[in-house]
TIVO-743296 format. One line per 10 residues: number of its first residue (from 1); their letters; for each residue x, y, z of C-alpha. Coordinates in pm, 1 decimal. Layout:
! TIVO-743296
NUM	a	X:Y:Z ~ ...
***
This chain:
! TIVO-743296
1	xxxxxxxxxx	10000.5:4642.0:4246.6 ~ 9917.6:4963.6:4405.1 ~ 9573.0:4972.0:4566.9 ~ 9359.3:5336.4:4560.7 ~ 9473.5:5389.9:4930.6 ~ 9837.7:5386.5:4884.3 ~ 9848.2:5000.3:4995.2 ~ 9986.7:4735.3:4788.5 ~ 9937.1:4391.1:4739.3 ~ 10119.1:4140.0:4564.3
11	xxxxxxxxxx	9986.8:4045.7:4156.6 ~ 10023.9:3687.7:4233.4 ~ 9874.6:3499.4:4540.6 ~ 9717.4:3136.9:4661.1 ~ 9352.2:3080.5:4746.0 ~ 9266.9:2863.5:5027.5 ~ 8921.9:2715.3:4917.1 ~ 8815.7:2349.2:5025.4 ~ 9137.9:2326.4:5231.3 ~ 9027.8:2253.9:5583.3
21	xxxxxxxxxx	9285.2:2109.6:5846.3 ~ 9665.0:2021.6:5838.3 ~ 9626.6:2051.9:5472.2 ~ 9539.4:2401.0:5454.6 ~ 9802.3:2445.0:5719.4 ~ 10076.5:2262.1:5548.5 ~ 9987.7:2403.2:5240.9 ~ 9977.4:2827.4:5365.5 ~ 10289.3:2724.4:5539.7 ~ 10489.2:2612.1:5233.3
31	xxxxxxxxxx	10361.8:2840.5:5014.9 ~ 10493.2:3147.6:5242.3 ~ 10838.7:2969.9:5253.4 ~ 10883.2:2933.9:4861.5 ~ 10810.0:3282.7:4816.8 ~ 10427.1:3391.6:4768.4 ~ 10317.6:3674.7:5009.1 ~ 9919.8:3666.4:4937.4 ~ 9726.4:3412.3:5109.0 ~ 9283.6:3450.8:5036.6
41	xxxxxxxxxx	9017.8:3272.2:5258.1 ~ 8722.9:3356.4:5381.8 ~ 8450.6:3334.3:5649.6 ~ 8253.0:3089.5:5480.1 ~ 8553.9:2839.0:5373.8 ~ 8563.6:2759.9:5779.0 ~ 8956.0:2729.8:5752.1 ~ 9044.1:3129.2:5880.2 ~ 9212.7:2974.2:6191.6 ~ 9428.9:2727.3:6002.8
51	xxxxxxxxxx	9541.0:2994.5:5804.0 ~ 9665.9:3176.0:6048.7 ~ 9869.8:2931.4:6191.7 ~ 10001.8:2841.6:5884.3 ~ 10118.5:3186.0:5826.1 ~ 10245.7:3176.8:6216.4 ~ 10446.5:2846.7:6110.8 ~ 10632.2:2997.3:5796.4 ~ 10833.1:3223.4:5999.6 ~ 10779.0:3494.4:5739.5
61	xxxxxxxxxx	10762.1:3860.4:5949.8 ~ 10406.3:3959.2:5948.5 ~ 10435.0:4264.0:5757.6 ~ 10559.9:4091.2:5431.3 ~ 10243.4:3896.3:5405.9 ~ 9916.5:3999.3:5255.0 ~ 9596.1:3863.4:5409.1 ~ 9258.1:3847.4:5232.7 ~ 8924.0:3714.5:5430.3 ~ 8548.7:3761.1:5313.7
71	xxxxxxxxxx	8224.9:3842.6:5543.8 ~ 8023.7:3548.4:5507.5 ~ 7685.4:3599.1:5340.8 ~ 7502.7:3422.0:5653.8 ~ 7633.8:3690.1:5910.6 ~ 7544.5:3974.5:5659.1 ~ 7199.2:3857.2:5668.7 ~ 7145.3:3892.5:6025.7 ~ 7238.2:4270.6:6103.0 ~ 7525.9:4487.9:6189.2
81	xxxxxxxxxx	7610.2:4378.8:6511.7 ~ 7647.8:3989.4:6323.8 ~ 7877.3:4150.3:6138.8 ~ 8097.2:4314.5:6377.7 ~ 8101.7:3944.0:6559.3 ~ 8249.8:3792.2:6260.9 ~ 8499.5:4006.6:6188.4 ~ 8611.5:3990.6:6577.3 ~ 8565.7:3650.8:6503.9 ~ 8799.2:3657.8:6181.9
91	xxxxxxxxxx	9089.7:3852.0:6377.5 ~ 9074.8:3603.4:6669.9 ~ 9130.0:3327.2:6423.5 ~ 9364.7:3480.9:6206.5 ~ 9602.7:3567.1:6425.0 ~ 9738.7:3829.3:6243.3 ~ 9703.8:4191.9:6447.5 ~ 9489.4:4302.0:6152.1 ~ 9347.9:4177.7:5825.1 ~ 9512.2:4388.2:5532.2
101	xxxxxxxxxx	9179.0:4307.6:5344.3 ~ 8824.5:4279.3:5414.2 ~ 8618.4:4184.9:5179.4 ~ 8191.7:4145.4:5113.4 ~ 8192.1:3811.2:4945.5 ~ 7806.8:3818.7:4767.9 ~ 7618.4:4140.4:4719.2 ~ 7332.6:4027.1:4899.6 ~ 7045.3:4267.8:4841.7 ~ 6988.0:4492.8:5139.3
111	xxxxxxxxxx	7236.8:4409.2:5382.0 ~ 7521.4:4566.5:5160.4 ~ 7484.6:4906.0:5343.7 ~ 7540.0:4811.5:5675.4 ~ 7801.2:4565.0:5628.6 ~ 7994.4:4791.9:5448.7 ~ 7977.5:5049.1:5704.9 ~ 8078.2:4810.8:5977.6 ~ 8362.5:4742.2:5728.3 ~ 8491.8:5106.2:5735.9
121	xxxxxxxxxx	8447.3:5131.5:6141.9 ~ 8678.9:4865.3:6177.3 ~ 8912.7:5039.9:5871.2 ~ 8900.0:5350.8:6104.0 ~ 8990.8:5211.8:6412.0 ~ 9301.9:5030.3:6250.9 ~ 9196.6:4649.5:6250.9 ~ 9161.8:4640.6:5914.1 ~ 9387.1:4821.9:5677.7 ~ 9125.4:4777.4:5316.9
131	xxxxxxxxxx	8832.0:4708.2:5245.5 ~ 8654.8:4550.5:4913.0 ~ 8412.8:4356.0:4728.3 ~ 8340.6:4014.8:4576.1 ~ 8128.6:3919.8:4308.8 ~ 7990.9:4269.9:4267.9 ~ 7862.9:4371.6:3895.4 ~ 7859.6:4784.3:3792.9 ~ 7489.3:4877.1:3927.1 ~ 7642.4:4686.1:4262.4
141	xxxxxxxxxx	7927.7:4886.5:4250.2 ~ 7675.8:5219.6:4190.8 ~ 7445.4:5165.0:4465.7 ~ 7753.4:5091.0:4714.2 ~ 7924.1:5426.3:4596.8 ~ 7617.5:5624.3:4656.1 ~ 7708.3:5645.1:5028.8 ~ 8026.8:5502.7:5063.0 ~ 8280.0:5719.9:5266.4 ~ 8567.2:5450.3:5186.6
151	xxxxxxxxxx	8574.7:5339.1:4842.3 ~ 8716.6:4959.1:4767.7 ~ 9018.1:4877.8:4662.7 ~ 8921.6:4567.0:4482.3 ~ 8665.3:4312.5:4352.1 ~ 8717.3:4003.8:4302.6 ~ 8528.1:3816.1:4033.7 ~ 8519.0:3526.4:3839.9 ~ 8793.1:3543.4:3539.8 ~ 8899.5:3273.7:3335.3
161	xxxxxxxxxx	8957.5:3248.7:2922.2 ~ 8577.6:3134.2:2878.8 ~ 8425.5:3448.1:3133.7 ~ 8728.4:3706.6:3022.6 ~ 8483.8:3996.6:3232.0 ~ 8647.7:4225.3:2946.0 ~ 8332.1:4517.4:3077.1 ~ 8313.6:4444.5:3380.8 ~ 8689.6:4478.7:3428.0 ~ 8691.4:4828.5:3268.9
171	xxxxxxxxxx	8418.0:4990.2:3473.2 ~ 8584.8:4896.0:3745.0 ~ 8917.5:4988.3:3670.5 ~ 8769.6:5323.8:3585.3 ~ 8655.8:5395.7:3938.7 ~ 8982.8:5314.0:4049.8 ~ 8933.3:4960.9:4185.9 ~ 9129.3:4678.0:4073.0 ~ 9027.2:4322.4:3984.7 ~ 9072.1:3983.6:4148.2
181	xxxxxxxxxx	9043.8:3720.5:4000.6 ~ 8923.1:3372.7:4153.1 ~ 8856.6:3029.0:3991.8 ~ 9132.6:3121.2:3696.2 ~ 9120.3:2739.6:3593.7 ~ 8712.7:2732.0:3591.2 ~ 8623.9:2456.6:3841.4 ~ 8324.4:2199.2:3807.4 ~ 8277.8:2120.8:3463.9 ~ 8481.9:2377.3:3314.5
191	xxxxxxxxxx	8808.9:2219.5:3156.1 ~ 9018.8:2581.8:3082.9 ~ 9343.0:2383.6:3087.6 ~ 9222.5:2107.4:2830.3 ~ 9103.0:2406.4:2526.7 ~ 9320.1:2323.3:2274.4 ~ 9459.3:2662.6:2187.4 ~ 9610.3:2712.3:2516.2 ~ 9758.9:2382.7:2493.5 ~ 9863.6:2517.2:2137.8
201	xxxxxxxxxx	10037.1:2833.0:2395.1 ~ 10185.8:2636.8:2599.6 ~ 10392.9:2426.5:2360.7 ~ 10485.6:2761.7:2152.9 ~ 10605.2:2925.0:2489.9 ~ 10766.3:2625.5:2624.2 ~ 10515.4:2656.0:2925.9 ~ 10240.3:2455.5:3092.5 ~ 9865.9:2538.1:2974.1 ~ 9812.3:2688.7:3309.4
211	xxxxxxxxxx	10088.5:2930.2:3365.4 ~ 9957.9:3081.8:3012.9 ~ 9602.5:3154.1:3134.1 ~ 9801.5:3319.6:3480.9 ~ 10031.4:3543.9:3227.3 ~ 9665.6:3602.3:3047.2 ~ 9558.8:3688.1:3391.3 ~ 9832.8:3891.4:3463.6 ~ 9904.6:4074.5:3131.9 ~ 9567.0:4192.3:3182.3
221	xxxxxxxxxx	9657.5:4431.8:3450.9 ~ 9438.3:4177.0:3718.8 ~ 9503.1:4024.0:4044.7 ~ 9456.8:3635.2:4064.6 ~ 9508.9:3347.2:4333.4 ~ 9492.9:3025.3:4199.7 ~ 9404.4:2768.0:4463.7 ~ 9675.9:2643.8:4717.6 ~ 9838.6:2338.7:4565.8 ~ 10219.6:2258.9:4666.2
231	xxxxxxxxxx	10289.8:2053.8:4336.1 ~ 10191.1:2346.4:4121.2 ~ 10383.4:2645.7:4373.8 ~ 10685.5:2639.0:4154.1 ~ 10528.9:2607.6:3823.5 ~ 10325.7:2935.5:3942.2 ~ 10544.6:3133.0:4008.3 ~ 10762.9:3107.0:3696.4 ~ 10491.7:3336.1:3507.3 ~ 10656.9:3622.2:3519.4
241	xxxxxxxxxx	10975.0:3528.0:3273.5 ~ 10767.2:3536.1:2979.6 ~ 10532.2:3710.0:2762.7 ~ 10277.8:3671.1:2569.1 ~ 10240.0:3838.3:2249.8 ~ 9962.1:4100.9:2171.4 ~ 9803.5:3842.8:1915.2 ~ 9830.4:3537.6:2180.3 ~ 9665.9:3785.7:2388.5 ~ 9344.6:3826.3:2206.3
251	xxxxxxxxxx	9328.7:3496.6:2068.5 ~ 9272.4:3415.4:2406.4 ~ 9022.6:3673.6:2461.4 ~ 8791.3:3503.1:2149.6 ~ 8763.6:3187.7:2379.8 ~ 8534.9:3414.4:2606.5 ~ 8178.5:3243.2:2638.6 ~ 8067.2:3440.2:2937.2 ~ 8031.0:3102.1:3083.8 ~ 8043.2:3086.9:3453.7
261	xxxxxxxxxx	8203.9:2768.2:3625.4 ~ 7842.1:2691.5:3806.1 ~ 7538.3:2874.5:3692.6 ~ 7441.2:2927.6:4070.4 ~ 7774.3:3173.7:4095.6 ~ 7587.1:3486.0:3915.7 ~ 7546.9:3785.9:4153.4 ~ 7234.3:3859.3:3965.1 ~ 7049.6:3558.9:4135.7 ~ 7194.7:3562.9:4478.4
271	xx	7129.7:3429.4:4714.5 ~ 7129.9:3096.1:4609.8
***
């Protein structure tokens, strides 16, 4: 998908959340070799270095691969110069030459302005080639574009058949930022692949409950990275040799509850 700076990035990618060690190496490693070309993390998932040398291990050439990391919340807190640190930090780990995408993971109130012009320094100077947000809702969005000189490219939210984001999602696309989404399966609590019209989906389509909500994802015009799991790499990608119908659409779309996968994930009460 075409980014608002000319970039692209690929539709489909893996997250890296919770993976910490060989795992998350193993697991960024194999999924470059079978054919994905977006890999997320983040400051705060502590695994930015084992990313990297996952990506270093796949032999894939460096500019066929999309890379995604977050400012933590914690550095944002403590000033500019924090800031600048981490992301020095982040590049040192990575291991990459740059970061094709920098993102603000939490809008935490009133350090959003000077991490976001840090961001656009290090855009400038060539380190980082986009910059974004996480979790932001539209008066975020406002208050960031009131002085922004580099507008983001994306923001990744929370999307999944019971929080479909169906306003949110338009107000951004509007201002010319696409949509991310994370935790397409809900997590905690949330059972998104046990509702039984998906399940209904997936035997109509001759697909697995999860590769319908990704086409749902997909369909919608959004970006999404389901969680790096080897067993399900395969069964991922395959999403993109079917359809689903206009009606399968929005019967998806009446499952919405806005119902976040942990109350303690709304950007209206962070910091938690």
């Amino acid at each position: 998908m075409k980014l608002n700076n000319g970039y692209d990035i690929p539709q489909l990618g893996v997250g890296t959340w919770t993976l910490r060690g060989e795992t998350a190496i193993a697991n960024v490693c194999q999924a470059l070799k079978v054919g994905f070309r977006h890999i997320d993390t983040a400051q705060m998932y502590e695994n930015e270095e084992e990313v990297g040398q996952g990506i270093a291990e796949s032999g894939v050439p460096r500019n066929e691969i999309f890379v995604t990391t977050k400012v933590n919340t914690h550095n944002m807190r403590q000033g500019a110069e924090a800031v600048r640190q981490s992301i020095d930090e982040s590049l040192r780990k990575l291991n990459t030459g740059y970061i094709d995408l920098l993102l603000i993971h939490w809008p935490v109130k009133d350090c959003i302005k000077h991490t976001w012009q840090v961001m656009e320094a290090y855009v400038r100077a060539g380190k980082i080639r986009s910059i974004g947000v996480s979790n932001f809702n539209e008066h975020h969005l406002d208050e960031l574009l009131s002085y922004a000189e580099i507008c983001p490219v994306i923001n990744q939210i929370e999307v999944h058949p019971l929080m479909s984001q169906e306003e949110n999602i338009a107000i951004n696309h509007e201002l010319g930022i696409q949509v991310e989404a994370w935790g397409p399966f809900g997590q905690g609590d949330i059972d998104i692949v046990g509702l039984p019209l998906l399940q209904d989906l997936a035997k109509k389509y001759g697909k697995t409950t999860s590769q319908i909500v990704l086409r749902w994802i997909i369909q919608r015009d959004l970006i999404t990275i389901p969680r790096a799991k080897p067993n399900h790499f395969a069964e991922n990608l395959e999403i993109m040799n079917f359809t689903l119908s206009q009606e399968d659409m929005a019967a998806i779309g009446t499952l919405n509850q806005n119902l976040r996968s942990d109350a303690k994930n709304d950007p209206e009460n962070f910091p938690w």
